[in-house]
C-alpha positions as CSV (number, residue, x, y, z in Angstrom):
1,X,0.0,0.0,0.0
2,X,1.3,3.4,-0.7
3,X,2.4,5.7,1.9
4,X,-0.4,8.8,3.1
5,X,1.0,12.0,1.8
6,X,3.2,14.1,4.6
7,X,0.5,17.4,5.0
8,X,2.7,18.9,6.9
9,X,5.5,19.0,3.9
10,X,2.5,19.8,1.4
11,X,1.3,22.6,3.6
12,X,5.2,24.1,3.7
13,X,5.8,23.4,-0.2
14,X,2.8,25.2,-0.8
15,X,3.4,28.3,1.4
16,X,6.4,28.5,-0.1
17,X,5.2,28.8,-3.4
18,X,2.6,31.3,-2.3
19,X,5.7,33.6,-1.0
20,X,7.4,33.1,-3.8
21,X,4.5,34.5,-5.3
22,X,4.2,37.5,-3.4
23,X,7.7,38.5,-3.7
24,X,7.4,38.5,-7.4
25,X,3.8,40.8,-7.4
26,X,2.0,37.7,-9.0
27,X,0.1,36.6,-6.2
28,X,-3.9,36.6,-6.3
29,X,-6.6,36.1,-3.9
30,X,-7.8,32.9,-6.5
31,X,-4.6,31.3,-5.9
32,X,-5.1,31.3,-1.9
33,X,-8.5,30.4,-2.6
34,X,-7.6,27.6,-4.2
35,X,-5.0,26.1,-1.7
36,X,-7.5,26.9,0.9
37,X,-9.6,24.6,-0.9
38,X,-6.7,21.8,-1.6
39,X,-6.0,21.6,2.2
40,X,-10.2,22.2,3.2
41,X,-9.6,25.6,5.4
42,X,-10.9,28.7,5.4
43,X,-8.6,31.4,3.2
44,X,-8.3,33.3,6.6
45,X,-6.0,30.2,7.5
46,X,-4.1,30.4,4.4
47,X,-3.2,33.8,5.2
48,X,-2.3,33.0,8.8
49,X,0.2,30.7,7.5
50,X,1.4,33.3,5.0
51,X,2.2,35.5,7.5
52,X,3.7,32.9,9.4
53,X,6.1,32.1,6.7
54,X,7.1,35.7,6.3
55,X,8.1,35.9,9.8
56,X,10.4,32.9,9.5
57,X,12.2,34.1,5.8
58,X,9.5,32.1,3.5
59,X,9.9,29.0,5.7
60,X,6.9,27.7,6.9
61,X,7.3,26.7,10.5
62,X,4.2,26.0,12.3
63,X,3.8,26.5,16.2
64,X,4.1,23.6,17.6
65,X,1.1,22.2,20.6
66,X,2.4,23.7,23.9
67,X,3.4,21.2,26.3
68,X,4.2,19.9,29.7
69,X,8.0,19.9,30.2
70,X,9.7,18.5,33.3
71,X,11.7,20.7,36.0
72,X,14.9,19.3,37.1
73,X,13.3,18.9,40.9
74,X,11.0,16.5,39.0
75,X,13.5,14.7,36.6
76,X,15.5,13.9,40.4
77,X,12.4,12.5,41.9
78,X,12.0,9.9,38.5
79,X,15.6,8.9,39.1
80,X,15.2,8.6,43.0
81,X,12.1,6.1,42.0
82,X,14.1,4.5,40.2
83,X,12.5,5.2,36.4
84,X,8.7,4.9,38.9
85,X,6.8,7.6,37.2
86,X,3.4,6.9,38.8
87,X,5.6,7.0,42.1
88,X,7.4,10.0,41.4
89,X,4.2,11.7,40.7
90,X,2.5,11.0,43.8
91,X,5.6,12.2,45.8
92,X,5.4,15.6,44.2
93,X,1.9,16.0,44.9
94,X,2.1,15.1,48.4
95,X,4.9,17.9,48.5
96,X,2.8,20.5,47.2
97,X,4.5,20.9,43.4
98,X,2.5,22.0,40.7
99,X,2.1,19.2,38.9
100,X,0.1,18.3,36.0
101,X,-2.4,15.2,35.9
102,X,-0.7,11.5,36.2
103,X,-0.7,11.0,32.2
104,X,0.4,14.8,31.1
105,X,3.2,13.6,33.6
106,X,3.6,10.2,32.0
107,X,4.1,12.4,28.6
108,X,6.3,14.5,29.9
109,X,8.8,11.8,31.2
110,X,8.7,9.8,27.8
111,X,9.6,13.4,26.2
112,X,12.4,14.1,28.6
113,X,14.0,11.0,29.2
114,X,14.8,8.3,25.9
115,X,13.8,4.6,26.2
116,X,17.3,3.7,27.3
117,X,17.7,6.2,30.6
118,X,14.1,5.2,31.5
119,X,15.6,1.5,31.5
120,X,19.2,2.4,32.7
121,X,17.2,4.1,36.1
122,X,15.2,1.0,36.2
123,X,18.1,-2.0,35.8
124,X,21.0,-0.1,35.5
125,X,23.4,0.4,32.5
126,X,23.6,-2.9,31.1
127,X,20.0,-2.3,30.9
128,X,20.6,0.8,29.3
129,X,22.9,-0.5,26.7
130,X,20.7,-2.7,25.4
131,X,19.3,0.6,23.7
132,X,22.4,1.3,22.2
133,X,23.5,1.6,18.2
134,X,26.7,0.1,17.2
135,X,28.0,0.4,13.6
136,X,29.7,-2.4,11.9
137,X,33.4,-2.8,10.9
138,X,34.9,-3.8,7.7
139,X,35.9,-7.1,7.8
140,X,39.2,-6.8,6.0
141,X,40.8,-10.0,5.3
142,X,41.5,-12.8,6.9
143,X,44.1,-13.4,9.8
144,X,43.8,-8.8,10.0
145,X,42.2,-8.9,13.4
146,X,40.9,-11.1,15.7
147,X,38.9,-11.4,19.0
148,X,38.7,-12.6,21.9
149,X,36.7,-13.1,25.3
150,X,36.2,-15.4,28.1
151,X,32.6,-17.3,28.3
152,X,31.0,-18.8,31.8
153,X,29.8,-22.5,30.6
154,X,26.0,-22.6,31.7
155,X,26.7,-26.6,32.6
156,X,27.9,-28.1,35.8
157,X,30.6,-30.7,35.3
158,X,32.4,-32.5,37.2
159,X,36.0,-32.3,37.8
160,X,38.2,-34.4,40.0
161,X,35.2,-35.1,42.2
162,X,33.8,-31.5,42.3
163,X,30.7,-29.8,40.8
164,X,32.0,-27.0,38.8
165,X,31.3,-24.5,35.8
166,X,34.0,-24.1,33.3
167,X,34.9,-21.4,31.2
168,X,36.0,-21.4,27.3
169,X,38.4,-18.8,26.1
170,X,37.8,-18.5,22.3
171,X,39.5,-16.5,19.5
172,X,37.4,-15.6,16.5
173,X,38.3,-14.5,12.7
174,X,36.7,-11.2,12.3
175,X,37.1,-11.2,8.4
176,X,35.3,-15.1,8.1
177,X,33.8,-15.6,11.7
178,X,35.9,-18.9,11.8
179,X,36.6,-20.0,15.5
180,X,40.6,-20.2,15.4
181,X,41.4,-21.5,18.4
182,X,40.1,-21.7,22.1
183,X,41.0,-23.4,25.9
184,X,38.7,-24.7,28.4
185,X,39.6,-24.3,32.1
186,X,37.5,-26.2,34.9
187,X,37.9,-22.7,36.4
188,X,38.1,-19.3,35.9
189,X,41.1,-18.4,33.0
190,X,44.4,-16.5,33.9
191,X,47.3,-15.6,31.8
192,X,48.1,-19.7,31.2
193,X,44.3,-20.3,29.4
194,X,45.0,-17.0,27.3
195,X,48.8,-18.3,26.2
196,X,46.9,-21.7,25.4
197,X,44.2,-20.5,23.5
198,X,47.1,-18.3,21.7
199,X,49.2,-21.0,21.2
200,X,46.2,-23.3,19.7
201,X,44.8,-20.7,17.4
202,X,48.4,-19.8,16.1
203,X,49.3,-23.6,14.9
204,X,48.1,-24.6,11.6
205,X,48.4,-28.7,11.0
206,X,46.7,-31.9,11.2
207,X,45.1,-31.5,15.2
208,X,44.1,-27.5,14.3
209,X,42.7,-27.6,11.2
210,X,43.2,-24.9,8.5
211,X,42.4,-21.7,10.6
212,X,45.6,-19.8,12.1
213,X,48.1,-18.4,11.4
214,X,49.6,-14.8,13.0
215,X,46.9,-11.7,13.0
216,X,47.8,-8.5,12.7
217,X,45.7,-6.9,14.8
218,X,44.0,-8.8,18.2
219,X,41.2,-7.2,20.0
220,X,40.7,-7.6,24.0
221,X,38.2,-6.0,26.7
222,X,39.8,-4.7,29.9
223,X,40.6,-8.0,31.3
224,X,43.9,-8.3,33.6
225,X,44.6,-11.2,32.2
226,X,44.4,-10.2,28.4
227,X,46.6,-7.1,29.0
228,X,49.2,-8.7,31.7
229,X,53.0,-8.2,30.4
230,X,53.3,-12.2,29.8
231,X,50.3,-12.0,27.1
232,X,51.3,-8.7,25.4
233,X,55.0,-10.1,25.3
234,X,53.8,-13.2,23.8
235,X,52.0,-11.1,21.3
236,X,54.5,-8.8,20.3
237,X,57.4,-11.8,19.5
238,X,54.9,-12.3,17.0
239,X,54.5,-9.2,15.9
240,X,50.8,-8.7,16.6
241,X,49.2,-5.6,17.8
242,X,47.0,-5.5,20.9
243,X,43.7,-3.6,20.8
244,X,42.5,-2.8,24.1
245,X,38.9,-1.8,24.1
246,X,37.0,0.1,26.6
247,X,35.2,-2.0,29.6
248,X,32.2,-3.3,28.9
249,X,31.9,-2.7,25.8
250,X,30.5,-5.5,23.5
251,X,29.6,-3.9,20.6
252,X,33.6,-3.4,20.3
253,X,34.1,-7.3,19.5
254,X,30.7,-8.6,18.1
255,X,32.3,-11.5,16.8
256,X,33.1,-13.2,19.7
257,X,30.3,-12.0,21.2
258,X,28.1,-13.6,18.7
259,X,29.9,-17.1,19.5
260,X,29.2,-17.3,22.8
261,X,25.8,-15.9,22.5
262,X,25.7,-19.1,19.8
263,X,27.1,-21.5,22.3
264,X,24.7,-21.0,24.6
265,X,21.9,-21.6,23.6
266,X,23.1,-24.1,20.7
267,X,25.0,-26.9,23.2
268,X,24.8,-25.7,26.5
269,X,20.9,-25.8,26.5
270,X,20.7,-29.1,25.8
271,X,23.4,-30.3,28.6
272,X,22.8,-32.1,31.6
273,X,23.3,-29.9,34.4
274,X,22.2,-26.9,32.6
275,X,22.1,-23.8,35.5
276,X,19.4,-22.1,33.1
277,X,16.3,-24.7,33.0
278,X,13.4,-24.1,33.9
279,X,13.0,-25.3,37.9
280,X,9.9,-26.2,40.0
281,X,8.3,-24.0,43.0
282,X,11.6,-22.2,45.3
283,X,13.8,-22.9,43.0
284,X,14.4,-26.6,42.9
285,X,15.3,-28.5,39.5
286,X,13.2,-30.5,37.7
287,X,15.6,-33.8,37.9
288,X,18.1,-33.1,40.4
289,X,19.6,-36.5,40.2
290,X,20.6,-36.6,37.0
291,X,24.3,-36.9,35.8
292,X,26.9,-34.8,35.1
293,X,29.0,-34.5,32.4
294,X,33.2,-35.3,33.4
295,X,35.1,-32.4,32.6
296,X,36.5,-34.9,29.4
297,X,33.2,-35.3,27.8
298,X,32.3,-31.6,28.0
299,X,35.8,-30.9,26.3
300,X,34.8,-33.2,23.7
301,X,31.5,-32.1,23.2
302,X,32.5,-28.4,22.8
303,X,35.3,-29.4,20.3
304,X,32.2,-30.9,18.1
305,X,30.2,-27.8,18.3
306,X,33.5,-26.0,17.0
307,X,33.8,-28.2,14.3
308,X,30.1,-27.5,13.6
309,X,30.5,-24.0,13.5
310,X,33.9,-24.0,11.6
311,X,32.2,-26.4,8.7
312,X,28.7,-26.5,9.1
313,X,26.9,-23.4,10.0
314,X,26.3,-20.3,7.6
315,X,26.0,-17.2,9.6
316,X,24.1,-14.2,7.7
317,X,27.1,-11.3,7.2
318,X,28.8,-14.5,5.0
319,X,26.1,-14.4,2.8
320,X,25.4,-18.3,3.1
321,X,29.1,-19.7,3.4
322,X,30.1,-21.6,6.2
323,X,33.4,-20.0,7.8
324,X,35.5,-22.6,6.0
325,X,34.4,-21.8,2.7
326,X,35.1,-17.8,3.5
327,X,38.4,-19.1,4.7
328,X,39.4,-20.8,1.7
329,X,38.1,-18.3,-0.6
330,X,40.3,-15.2,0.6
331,X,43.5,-15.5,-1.2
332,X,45.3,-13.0,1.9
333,X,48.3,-14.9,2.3
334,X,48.8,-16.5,5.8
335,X,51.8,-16.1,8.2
336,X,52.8,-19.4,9.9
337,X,54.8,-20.7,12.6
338,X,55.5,-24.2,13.1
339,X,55.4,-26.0,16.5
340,X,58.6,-26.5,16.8
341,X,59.7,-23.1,17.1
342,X,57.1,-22.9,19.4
343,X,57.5,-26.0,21.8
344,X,58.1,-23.9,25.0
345,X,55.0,-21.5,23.8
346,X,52.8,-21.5,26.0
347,X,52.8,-24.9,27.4
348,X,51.7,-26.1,30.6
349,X,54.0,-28.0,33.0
350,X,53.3,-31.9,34.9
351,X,54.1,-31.1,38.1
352,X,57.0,-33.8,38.9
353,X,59.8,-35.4,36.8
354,X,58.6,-38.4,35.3
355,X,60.8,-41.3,34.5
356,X,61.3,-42.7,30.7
357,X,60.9,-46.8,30.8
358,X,60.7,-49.1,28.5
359,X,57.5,-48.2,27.0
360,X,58.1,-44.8,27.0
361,X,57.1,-41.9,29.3
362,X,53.8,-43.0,30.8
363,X,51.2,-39.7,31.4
364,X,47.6,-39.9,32.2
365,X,47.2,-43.5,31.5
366,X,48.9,-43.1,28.0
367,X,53.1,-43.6,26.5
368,X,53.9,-41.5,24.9
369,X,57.7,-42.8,22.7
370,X,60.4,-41.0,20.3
371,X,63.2,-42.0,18.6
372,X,65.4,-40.1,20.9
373,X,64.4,-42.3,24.2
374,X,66.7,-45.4,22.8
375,X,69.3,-45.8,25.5
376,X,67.7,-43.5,28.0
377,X,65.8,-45.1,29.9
378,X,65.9,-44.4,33.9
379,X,66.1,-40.8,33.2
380,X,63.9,-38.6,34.5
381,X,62.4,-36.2,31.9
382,X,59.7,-32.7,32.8
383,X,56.7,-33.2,30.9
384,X,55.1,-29.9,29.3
385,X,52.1,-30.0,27.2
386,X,49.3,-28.0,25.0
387,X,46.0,-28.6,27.0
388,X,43.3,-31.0,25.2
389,X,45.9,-31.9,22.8
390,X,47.3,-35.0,24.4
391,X,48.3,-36.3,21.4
392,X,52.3,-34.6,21.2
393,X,54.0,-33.2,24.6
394,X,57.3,-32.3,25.3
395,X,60.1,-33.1,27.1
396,X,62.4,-31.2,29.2
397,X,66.3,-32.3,31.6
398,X,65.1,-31.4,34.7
399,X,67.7,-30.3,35.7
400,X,69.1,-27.7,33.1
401,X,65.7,-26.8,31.5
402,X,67.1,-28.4,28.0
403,X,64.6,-29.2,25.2
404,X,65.5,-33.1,24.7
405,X,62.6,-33.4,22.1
406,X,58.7,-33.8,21.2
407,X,57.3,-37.3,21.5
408,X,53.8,-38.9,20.3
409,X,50.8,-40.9,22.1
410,X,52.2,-44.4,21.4
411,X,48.7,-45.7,19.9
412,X,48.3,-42.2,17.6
413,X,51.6,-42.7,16.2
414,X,52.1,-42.6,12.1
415,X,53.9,-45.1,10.1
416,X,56.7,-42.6,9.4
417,X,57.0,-42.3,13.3
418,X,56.8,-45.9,13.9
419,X,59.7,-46.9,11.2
420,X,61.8,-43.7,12.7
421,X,61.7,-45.4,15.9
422,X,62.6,-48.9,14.7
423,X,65.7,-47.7,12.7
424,X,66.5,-45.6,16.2
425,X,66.8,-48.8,17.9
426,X,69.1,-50.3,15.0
427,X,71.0,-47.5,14.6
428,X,71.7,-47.6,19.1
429,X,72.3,-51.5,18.5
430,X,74.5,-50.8,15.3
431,X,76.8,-48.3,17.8
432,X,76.7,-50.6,20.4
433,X,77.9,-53.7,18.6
434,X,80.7,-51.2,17.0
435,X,81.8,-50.1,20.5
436,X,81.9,-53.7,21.4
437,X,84.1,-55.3,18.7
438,X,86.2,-52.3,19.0
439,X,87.3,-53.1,22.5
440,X,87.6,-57.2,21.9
441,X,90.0,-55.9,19.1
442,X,91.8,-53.8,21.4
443,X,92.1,-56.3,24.3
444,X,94.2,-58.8,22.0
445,X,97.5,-57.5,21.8
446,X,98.9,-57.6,18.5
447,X,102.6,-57.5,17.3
448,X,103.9,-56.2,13.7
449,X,105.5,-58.8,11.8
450,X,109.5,-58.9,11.0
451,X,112.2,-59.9,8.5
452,X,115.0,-59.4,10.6
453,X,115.8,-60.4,14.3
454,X,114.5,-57.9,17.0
455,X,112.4,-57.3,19.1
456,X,108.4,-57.7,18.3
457,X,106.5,-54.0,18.1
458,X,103.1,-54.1,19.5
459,X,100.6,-52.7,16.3
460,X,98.8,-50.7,19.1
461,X,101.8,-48.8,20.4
462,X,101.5,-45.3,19.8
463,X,104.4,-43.3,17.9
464,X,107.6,-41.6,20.3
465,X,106.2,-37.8,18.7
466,X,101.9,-39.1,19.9
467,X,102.9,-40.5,23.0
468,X,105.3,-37.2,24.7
469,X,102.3,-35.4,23.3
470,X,99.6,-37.3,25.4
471,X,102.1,-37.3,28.0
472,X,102.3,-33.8,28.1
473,X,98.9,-33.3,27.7
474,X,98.4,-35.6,30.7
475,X,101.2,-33.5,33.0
476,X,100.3,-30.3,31.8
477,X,103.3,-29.7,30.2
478,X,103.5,-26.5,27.9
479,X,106.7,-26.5,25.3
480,X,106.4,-22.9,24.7
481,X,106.7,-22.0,28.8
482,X,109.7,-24.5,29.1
483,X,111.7,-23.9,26.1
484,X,114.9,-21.7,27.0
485,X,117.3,-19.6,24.1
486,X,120.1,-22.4,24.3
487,X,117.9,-25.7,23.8
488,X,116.9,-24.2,20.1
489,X,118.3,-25.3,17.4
490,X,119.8,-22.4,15.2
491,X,119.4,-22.9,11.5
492,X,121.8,-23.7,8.8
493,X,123.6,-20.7,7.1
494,X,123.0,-19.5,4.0
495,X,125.6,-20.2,1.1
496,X,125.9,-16.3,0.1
497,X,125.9,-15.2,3.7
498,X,129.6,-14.5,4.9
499,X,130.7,-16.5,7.7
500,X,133.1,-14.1,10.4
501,X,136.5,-15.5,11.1
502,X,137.4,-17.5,14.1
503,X,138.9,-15.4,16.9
504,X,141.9,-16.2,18.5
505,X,142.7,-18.1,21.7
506,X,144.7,-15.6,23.1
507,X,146.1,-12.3,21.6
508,X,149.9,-12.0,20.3
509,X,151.7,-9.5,22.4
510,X,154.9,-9.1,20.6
511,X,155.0,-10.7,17.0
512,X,156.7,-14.1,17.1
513,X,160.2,-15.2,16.8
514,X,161.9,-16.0,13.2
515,X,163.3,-19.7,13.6
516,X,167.1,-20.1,12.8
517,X,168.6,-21.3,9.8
518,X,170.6,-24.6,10.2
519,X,173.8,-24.4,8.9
């Protein structure tokens, strides 16, 4: 159906036109007469507004009903009523204000005071927000910015023999709404769930999917633990840029926001143990036997409703792809970094050494092998590992913090894994057998054979210049510090260089004496 016509813009079009009119000498009383007739008033009214629009430069601006405005003495009782108009009313009667009846006073507070301060006075400002317009941001490309936030799971699970609610800590795409990476804590997160979730949204591989990579830009409410120096140090290795935005502010990361809003009522709903069901007169639940989820299953449950979201579900700004579809189809190139340069990044410790055996390093009912155990086992080893990822940890000397090496859940291991640790244990036998025939070989002594009588030479005796070398190198002994002027050698003259003569024993004093002649 078409709109009604706006009278109020016809009215002011036509006035207009009537001024115009006037200004130019052409105006005639048949031409009020007849707008008078359009709009079904008397010509007196026509002119009325004529003059009105003189009065306001050819505009025609009509005076508007007078109305009932609140004083500030009556805006301060509403407030102190906490948004109770009715109540507010009644007080300022009782006090002798001039006030108007109970609905001009209704009117009057719906004039003064928008929809959101009349709900911020009566719940507060989370009330009050709800009122509030947030514009939307350009979604750039993928891996540009990310979000996160911590959610409260509405389920009570059970861990280690207590009744708990555990929180998710979850890092969201903005560009393709793609859930990156996330950590569940059976409590409330600190600086160790943020690094994890971190950690497990960086990594790109077999366990974590397609979605990672390093963002440029990561945006965080005022949480302590998002802004501590551990996180923002973490951050800037990488080159990422934090964004911290104001408190409470929601509309600053709608994204995430839109996750856990999802989560909720997608999964956690349909729970046992959900803290939101409906309950029976004071309060009690419906079935308050029933059982709880183990802080495992939950884990494992949430992971599937990750999946679902990553693969599955087509939220409306993606225009009917699934995350994974918008991820593949942005052709931003993605900045990886692989876990080994990031096996001491942000992983969690095992509290004590544990000791490699035979099997392995055994860890929550699972052994966990590498090639690199072969011919260590008795040593005691510090586990570290990436939380609901039991499927690689690594391993520490407990003593000097050094990385030894990563090793693999013994029943998740590949064929490439499995035929690296076989040919470990040949290549340890290999150098064992070596070292063994070496020192049968050198327990035998053997002697060099001769062609002429002397004594036999033992083949393992070491030359005269290699043994005063070890010997020295045994006592100490430095030729340079010992050597004195006389003890070296001088070298052989040249042929061209002239030799001095010989001096004499002992100078002539008087020349000596002509022998006589025989006769």
């Amino acid at each position: 159906m078409p709109h009604p016509p706006d009278h109020h813009a016809l009215r002011a079009a036509a006035i207009h036109r009537l001024y115009t009119l006037e200004q130019t000498k052409r105006l005639t009383r048949n031409r009020i007469t007849g707008v008078a007739d359009a709009f079904g008033v008397d010509p007196r009214t026509v002119d009325r507004w004529l003059a009105n629009a003189r009065a306001n430069h050819g505009t025609y601006q009509p005076a508007g009903r007078t109305s009932f405005l609140l004083t500030p003495d009556m805006l301060d009782a509403v407030a102190r009523w906490r948004g109770n108009v009715t109540a507010a009313w009644k007080e300022l009667r009782a006090e002798g204000h001039p006030v108007p009846s109970l609905a001009t006073f209704h009117r009057a507070t719906n004039r003064a005071l928008t929809p959101g301060m009349r709900a911020g006075l009566r719940a507060g400002e989370k009330a009050r927000r709800r009122f509030d317009v947030a514009g939307e941001r350009e979604r750039h490309h993928r891996n540009y910015a990310w979000e996160t936030d911590h959610v409260e799971a509405s389920v009570k699970v059970r861990v280690e023999g207590h009744i708990r609610k555990p929180w998710i800590t979850f890092f969201v795409d903005c560009a393709t709404s793609a859930i990156c990476g996330l950590a569940v804590s059976p409590q409330r997160p600190s600086r160790e769930g943020v690094l994890v979730a971190i950690r497990d949204a960086i990594l790109i591989d077999e366990h974590h999917g397609p979605f990672g990579g390093i963002p440029t830009y990561v945006r965080v409410d005022g949480g302590k633990e998002f802004l501590c120096r551990t996180v923002t140090d973490a951050l800037g290795v990488l080159g990422t840029e934090i964004i911290a935005l104001p408190p409470f502010t929601p509309e600053g990361k709608g994204n995430v926001e839109a996750v856990n809003g999802a989560i909720k009522k997608t999964l956690f709903a349909g729970m046992p143990g959900y803290t939101h069901a409906p309950t029976l007169r004071g309060g009690k639940p419906i079935d308050p036997d029933q059982p709880l989820l183990h802080f495992e299953a939950f884990v494992e449950q949430v992971l599937d409703w990750v999946h679902h979201w990553n693969h599955e579900n087509t939220p409306k700004s993606l225009n009917g792809q699934t995350p994974r579809q918008a991820w593949d189809a942005d052709p931003a190139l993605v900045d990886t970094v692989t876990a080994d340069d990031l096996h001491t990044y942000t992983l969690e410790r095992h509290g004590k050494p544990l000791t490699i055996n035979n099997s392995g390093v055994r860890w929550r009912k699972r052994n966990y092998i590498a090639d690199w155990m072969h011919g260590r086992v008795g040593e005691k080893v510090d586990l570290r590992y990436l939380p609901h990822h039991n499927h690689r940890v690594e391993l520490y000397d407990p003593h000097s913090g050094r990385h030894l090496g990563a090793a693999v859940m013994a029943r998740q291991a590949t064929r490439e894994q499995a035929l690296s640790l076989k040919q470990a244990r040949r290549r340890e036998a290999d150098r064992l057998r070596a070292q063994l025939q070496k020192a049968e070989r050198n327990r035998t002594e053997r002697f060099a054979a001769a062609t002429r009588p002397a004594p036999p030479v033992p083949l393992n005796a070491l030359p005269e210049e290699e043994a005063l070398e070890h010997l020295r190198t045994l006592d100490g002994f430095t030729p340079a510090a010992e050597a004195l002027p006389d003890l070296i050698k001088l070298p052989e003259p040249d042929a061209a260089l002239t030799r001095p003569l010989a001096p004499r024993a002992t100078p002539p004093s008087t020349p000596p004496a002509q022998p006589e002649e025989q006769p």
